[in-house]
C-alpha positions in Angstrom: 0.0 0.0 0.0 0.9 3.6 -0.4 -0.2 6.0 2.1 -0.6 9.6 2.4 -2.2 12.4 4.0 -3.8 15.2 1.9 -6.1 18.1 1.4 -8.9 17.7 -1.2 -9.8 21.2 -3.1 -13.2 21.6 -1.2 -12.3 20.5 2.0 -10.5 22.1 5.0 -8.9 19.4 6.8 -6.4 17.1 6.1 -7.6 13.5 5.1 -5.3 10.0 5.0 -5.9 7.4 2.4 -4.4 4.9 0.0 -2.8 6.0 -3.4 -3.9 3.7 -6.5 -2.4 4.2 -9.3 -3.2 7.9 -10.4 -6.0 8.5 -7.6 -6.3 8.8 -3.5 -8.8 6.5 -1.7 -10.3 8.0 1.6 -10.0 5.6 4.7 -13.3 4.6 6.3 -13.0 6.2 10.1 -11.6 9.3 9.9 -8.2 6.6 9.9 -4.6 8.1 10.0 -1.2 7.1 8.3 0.0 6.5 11.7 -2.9 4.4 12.7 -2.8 2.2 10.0 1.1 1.5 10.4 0.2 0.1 14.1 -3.4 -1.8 13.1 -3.2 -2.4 9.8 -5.0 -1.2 6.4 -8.9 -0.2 7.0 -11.9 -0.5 4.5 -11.6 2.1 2.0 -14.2 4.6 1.8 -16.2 5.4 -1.0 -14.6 9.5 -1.7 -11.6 9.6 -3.7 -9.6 12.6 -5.8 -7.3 12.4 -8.7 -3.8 12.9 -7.2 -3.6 16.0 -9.5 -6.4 17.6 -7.6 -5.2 17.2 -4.1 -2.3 18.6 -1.9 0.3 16.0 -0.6 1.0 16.6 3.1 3.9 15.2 5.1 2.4 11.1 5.6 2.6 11.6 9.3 2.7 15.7 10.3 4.2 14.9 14.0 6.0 11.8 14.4 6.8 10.6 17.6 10.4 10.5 17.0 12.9 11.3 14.2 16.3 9.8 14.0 18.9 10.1 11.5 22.3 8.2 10.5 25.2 10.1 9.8 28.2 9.0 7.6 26.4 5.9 6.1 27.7 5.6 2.2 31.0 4.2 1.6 31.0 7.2 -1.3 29.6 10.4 0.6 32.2 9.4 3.1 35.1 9.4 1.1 33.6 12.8 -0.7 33.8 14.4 3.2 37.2 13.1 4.0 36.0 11.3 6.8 36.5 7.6 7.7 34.0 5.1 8.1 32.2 4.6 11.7 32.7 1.5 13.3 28.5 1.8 14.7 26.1 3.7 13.1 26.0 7.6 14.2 22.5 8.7 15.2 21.1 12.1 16.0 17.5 13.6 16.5 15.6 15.7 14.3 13.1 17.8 16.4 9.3 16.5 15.0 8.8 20.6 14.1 11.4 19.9 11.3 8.8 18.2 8.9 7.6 19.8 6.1 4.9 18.8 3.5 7.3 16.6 0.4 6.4 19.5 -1.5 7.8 21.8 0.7 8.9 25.1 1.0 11.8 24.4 3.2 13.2 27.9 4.9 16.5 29.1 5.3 17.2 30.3 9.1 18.8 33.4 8.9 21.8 32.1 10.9 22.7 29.5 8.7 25.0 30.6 5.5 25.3 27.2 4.1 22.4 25.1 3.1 22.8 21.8 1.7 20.8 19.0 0.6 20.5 15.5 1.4 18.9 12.9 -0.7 17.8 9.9 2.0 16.1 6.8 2.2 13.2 7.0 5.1 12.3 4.1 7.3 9.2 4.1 9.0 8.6 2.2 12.1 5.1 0.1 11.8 3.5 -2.4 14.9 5.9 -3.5 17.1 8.8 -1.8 16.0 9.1 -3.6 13.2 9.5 -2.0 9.8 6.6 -0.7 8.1 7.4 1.3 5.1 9.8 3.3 3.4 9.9 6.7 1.6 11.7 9.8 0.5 13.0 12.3 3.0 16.0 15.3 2.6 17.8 15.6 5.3 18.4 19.7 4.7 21.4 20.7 7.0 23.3 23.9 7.7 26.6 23.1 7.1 28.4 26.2 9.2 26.6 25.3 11.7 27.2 21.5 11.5 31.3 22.5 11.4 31.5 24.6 14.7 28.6 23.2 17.1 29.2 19.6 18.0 25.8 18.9 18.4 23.6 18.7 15.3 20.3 19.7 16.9 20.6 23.3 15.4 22.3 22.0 11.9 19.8 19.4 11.1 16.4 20.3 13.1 15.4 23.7 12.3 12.1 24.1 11.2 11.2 22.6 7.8 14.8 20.8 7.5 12.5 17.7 6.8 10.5 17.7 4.2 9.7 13.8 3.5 7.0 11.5 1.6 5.2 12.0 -0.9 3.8 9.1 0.7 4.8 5.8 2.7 5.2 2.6 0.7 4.5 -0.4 3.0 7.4 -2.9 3.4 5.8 -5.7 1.9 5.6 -3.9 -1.2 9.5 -3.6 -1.6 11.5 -6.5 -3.0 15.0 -4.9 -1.7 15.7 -2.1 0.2 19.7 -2.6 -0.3 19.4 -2.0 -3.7 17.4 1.3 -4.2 18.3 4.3 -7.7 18.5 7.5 -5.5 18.8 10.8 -7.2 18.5 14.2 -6.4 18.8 17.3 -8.6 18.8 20.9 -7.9 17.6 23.3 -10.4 17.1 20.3 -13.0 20.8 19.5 -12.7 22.0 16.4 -11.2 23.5 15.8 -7.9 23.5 12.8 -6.6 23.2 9.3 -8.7 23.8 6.5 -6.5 22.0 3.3 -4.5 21.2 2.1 -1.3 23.2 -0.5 -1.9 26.0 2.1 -1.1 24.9 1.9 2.5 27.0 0.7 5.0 24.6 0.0 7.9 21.5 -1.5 5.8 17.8 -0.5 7.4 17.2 -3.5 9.5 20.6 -2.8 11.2 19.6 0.9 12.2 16.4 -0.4 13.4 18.2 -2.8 15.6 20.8 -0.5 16.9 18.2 2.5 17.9 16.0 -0.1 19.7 19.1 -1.1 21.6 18.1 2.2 24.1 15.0 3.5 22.4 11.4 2.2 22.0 10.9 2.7 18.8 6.6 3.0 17.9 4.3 3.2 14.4 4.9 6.1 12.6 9.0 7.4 13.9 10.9 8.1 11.1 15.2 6.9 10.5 17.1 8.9 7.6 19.4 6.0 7.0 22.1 8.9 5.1 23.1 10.3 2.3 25.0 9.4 -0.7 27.5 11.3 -2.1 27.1 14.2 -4.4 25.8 17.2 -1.7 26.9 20.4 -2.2 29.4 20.6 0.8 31.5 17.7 -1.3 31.4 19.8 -4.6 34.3 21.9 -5.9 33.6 24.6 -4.6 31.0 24.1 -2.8 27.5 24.5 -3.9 25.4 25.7 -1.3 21.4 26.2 -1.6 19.8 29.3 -2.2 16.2 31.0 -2.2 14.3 30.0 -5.0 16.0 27.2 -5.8 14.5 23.8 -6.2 15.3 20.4 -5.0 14.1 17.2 -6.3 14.8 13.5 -4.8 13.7 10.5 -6.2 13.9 6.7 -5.1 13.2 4.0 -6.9 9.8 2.4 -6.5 9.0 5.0 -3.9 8.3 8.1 -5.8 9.9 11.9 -5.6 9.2 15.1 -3.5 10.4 18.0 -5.0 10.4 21.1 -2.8 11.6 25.2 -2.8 14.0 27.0 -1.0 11.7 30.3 0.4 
């Protein structure tokens, strides 16, 4: 199943349902993405909209916990001049970091250096057990990511998630570890690599978070980026207002988002 929350034209609230093919089914019960990644898939209801006449939200606007993996492609490592962690190296994104997958995502006036990062999303279903995947961008300020040791600031300010544009289930995946990821900015490409690329595969994050922390339906994991952001060009490329980022995984659809 694909899910996703979404605005129909004449309505004022946000709905959840189940994308087929070029159209969005409503679940019966007023059901969320989040509900249906602990319980399971409800009825359909009988209202749908052509995916062309609705507005994709973020799949699950406040999860209950976002973690992401830093330093986990063999290539974006190498790019950085860094060497590969012996464990996986998680931080927290704050939940007021997610934007809608079609974003805008906005600069905070501290930050100088503004970078993309094409990622692979895990979403936790029942019992923390994977329960989908989709696209995320882990944005990050990069002057801020080089003098504060913490990453709170770097990679949580508001909008520096924009993710979606909806969640796949797992069981619709043949292969995680072996995903196309690509990600252009301003129609030119950035980053062209796969999953496969990964050096601490999905399950293994999972397993390694739940070590210390209960993991529940709907938390999100950015398993990393692969190389190609704009830190590892020469010279750098940095984001800017107005431009436009695109990300796109194979079998899992794109979200394509401003800079404001």
């Amino acid at each position: 199943m694909k899910l996703a929350s979404f605005k129909a034209p004449e309505l004022d609230y946000p709905l959840a349902g189940e994308v087929l093919d070029d159209r969005i089914f409503v679940f019966q019960n007023e059901a969320t993405v989040r509900e249906v990644l602990a319980l399971g898939p409800p009825e359909r209801g009988p209202d749908s909209w052509s995916l062309s006449d609705v507005t994709l939200l973020a799949p699950i606007p406040r999860p209950g916990a976002i973690y992401g993996i830093g330093l986990n492609y063999a290539e974006h490592i190498a790019e950085t001049g860094g060497q590969p962690p012996e464990q996986p190296i998680v931080f927290v994104k704050v939940t007021s970091s997610v934007a809608p997958p079609g974003g805008p995502i906005r600069c905070p006036e501290v930050v100088r250096r503004l970078d993309y990062e094409g990622e692979l999303v895990v979403v936790i279903g029942a019992d923390g057990a994977i329960g989908g995947y989709c696209v995320g961008d882990d944005v990050t300020g990069r002057d801020l990511q080089g003098r504060e040791p913490q990453w709170t600031r770097a990679k949580g300010a508001d909008t520096f998630c924009p993710y979606g544009p909806w969640i796949t289930t797992a069981d619709e995946l043949d292969d995680p570890a072996a995903l196309g990821l690509r990600t252009w900015v301003n129609g030119e490409l950035r980053q062209d690599s796969s999953t496969a690329d990964m050096i601490f595969g999905s399950q293994a994050l999972v397993d390694f978070i739940a070590q210390t922390c209960t993991l529940s339906p709907g938390d999100l994991i950015l398993t990393g980026t692969p190389s190609g952001v704009g830190m590892g060009m020469d010279p750098p490329q940095f984001l800017r207002s107005a431009d436009v980022v695109r990300i796109e995984i194979e079998g899992l659809g794109a979200i394509e988002h401003s800079v404001a």
